[in-house]
C-alpha positions in Angstrom: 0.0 0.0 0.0 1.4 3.7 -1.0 2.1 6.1 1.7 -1.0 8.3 -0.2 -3.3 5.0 0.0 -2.4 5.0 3.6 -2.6 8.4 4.5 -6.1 8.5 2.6 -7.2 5.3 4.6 -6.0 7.0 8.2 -8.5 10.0 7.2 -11.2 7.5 5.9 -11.0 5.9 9.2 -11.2 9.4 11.4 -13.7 10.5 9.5 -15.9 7.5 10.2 -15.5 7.5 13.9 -16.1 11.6 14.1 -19.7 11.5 14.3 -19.9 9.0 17.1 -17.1 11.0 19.2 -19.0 14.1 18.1 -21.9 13.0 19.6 -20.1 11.6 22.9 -18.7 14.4 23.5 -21.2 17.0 25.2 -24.9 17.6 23.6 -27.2 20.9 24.2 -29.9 18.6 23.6 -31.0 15.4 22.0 -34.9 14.9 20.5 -36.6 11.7 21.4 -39.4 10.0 20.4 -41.9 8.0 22.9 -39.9 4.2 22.0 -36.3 6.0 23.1 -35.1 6.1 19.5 -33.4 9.5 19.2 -34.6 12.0 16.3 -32.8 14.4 13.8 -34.4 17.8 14.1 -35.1 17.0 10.0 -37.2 14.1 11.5 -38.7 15.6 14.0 -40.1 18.5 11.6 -41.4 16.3 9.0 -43.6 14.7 11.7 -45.1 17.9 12.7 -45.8 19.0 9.4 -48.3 15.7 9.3 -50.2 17.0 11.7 -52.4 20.0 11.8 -52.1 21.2 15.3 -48.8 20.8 17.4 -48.5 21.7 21.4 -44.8 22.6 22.0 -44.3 22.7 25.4 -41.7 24.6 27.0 -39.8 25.1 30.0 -40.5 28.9 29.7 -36.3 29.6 31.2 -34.9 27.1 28.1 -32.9 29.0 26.1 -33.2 25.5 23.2 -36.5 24.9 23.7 -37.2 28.5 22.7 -34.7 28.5 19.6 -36.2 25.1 18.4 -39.8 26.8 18.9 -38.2 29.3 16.2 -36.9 26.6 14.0 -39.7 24.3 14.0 -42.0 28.2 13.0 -39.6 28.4 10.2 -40.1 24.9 9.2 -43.6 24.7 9.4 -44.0 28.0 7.7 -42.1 26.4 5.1 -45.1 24.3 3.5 -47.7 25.5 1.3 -50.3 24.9 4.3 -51.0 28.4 6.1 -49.2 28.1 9.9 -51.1 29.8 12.9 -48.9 30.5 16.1 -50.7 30.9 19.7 -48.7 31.9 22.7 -49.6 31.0 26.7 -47.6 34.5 26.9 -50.2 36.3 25.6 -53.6 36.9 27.6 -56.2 36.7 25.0 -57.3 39.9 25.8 -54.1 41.3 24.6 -55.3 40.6 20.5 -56.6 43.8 19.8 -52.5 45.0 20.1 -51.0 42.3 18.6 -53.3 42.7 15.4 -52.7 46.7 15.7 -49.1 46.1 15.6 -49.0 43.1 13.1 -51.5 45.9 10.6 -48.7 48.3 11.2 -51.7 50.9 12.9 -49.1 50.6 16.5 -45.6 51.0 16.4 -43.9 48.2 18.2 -42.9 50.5 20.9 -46.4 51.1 21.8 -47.3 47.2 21.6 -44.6 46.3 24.1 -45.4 49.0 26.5 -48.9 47.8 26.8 -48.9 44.0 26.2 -48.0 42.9 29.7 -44.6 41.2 28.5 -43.1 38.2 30.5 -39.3 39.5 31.4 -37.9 36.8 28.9 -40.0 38.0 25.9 -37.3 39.9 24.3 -35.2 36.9 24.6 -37.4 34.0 23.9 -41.0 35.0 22.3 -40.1 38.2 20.3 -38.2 36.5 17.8 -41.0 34.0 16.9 -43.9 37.3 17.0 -41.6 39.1 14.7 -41.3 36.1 11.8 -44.9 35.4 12.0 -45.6 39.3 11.6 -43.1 40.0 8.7 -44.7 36.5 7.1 -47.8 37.5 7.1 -49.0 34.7 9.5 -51.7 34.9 12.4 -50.5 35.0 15.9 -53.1 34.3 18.5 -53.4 35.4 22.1 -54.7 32.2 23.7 -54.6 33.0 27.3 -57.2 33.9 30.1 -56.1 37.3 31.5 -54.4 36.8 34.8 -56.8 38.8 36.7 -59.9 36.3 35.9 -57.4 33.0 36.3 -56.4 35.4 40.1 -60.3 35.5 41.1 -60.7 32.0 40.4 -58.0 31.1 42.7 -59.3 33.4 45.0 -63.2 32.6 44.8 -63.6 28.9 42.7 -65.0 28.3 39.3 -68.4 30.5 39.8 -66.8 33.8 40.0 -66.4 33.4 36.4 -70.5 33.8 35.9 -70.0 37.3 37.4 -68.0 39.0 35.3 -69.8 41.0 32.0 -70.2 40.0 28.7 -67.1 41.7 27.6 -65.0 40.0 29.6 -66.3 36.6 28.7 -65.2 37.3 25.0 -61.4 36.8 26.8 -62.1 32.9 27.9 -63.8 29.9 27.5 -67.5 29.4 27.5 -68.9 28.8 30.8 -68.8 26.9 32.4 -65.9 25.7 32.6 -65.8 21.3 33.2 -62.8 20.2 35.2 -62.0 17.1 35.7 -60.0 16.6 39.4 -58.5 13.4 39.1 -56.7 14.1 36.0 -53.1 13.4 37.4 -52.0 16.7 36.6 -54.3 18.3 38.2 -53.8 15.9 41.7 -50.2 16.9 41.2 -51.4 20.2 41.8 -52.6 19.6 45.5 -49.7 17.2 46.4 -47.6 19.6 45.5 -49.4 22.0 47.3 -48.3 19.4 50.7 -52.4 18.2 50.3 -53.1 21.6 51.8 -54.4 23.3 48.8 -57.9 24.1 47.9 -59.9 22.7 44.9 -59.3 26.8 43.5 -55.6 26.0 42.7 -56.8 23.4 40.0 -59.3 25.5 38.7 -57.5 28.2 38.4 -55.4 26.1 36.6 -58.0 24.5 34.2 -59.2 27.6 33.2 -56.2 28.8 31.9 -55.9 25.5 29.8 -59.7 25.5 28.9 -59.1 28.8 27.5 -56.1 28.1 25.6 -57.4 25.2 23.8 -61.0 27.2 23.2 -58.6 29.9 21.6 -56.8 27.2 19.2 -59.8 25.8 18.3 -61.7 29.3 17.3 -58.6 29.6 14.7 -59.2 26.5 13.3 -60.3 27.7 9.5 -58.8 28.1 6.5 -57.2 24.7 6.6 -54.5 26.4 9.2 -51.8 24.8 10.8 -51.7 25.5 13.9 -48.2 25.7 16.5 -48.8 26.5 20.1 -46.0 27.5 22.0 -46.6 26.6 26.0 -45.2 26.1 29.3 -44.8 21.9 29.1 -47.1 21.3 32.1 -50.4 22.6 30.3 -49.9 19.6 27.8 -47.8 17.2 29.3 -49.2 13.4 29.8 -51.9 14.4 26.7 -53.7 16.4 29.8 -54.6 20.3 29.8 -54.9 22.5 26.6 -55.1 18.2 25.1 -57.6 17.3 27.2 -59.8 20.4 26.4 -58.9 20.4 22.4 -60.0 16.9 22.2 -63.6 17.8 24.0 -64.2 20.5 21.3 -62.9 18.5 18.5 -62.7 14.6 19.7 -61.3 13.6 16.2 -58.4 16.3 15.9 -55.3 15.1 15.5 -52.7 17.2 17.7 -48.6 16.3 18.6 -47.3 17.0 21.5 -43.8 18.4 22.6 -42.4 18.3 25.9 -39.2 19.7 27.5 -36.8 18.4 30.6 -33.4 19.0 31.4 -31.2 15.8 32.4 -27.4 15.7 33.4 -26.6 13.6 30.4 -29.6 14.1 27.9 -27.9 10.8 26.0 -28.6 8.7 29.4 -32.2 8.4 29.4 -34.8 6.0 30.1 -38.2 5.0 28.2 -39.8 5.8 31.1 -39.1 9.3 31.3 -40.4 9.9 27.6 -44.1 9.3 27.7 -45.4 12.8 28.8 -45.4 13.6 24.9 -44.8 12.3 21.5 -41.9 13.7 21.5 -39.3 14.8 24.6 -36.6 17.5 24.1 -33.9 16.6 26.6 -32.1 19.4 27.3 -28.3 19.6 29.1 -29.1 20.9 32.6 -26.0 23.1 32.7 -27.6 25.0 29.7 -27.7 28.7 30.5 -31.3 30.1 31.4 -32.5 33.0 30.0 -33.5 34.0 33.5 
């Protein structure tokens, strides 16, 4: 063998075992499906454009779960089907400004001096608002305002019927149904030490019950539709799910779920069945707060 044969076998060799050493070395994140095998993000996006409405959930601090919620917009806008985005962010009363500011009527100073931003949306939500608005796409406020979800926890479900006419445009139709021995919502008390009141759930429901009566109202058109929320209001196929599936039993929806691991390679089945697919996310990754 020539010196070049062996010098062009040495690199042959090296270049075969890269990937594998690559891949050893230390991952941001790895995408699983429910089974354990692991997913390209290519994969993983060709999956979601089969469905027509996705539920990415989020750990709201994830600095990747937020940049693949960008990716995955880009990639789904990508298709000839039109692509909707809702945001848990954005308290549904709070669409009159976004669709000022997406007709250009608002400047976007105005739009985020009055929106009631989260801290991280400049970091982690802006940059998804601002494709869908320069693409043309519709971008849906899906959550109850905080104050209704605040006198729910204060004063149960019936508080709801008090409110005017108006402000029931900003939720779901009354009333609400809530199921208390769905296991997220037991996880609710117990981690409340058994101590907490039935309110803490409903407070919780509502906010799901709303979000999923949001997504379902933008349901025309033959849209595509990505919801970007935090992971526990559609973990287990529960929450915004649950409540999707009771307006629309025959929809077809794909859910996303995010957790942080020490080694996102060393993972078990077991800890992959909240969704149909689990992010796994290095849990040294910075936080965006």
């Amino acid at each position: 063998m020539t010196l070049l044969k062996k010098v062009l076998y040495l690199l042959i060799i090296l270049l075969l075992m890269l990937p594998d050493s690559a891949a050893a070395d230390k991952p941001a994140y790895i995408i699983y499906q429910k089974d354990g095998r692991q997913a390209a993000y290519s994969e993983f996006a060709a999956v979601a454009l089969t469905y027509p409405v996705i539920l990415f959930g989020e750990l709201h601090n994830n600095a990747v779960a937020h940049w693949l919620q960008l990716e995955l917009t880009r990639s789904l806008a990508s298709d000839a089907r039109p692509l909707a985005v809702g945001m848990e962010m954005f308290e549904a009363d709070n669409q009159v400004l976004i669709d000022e500011y997406f007709s250009g009527l608002i400047s976007q100073a105005n739009f985020e001096r009055e929106a009631r931003l989260w801290n991280n949306y400049s970091t982690d939500y802006k940059p998804v608002l601002e494709f869908a608005r320069t693409n043309g796409m519709r971008l849906v406020a899906t959550n109850i305002p905080r104050r209704y979800a605040s006198a729910v926890h204060r004063n149960g479900l019936e508080v709801l019927e008090q409110f005017s006419t108006e402000a029931k445009r900003w939720m779901a139709p009354l009333p609400v149904t809530v199921d208390t021995e769905l296991p997220m919502y037991k996880a609710i008390l117990d981690m409340a030490g058994g101590h907490g009141t039935p309110n803490l759930v409903y407070a919780q429901a509502v906010k799901d019950a709303t979000m999923a009566w949001f997504i379902h109202r933008n349901l025309y058109g033959g849209v595509r539709f990505l919801h970007l929320n935090g992971s526990y209001h559609s973990d287990n196929y529960e929450g915004i799910n649950w409540y999707l599936k009771r307006l629309v039993p025959e929809i077809r929806i794909l859910t996303i779920t995010t957790i942080e691991a020490d080694d996102p390679a060393d993972i078990q089945t077991d800890q992959l069945q909240k969704a149909d697919f689990t992010i796994v996310v290095a849990s040294s990754m910075t936080k965006t707060y």
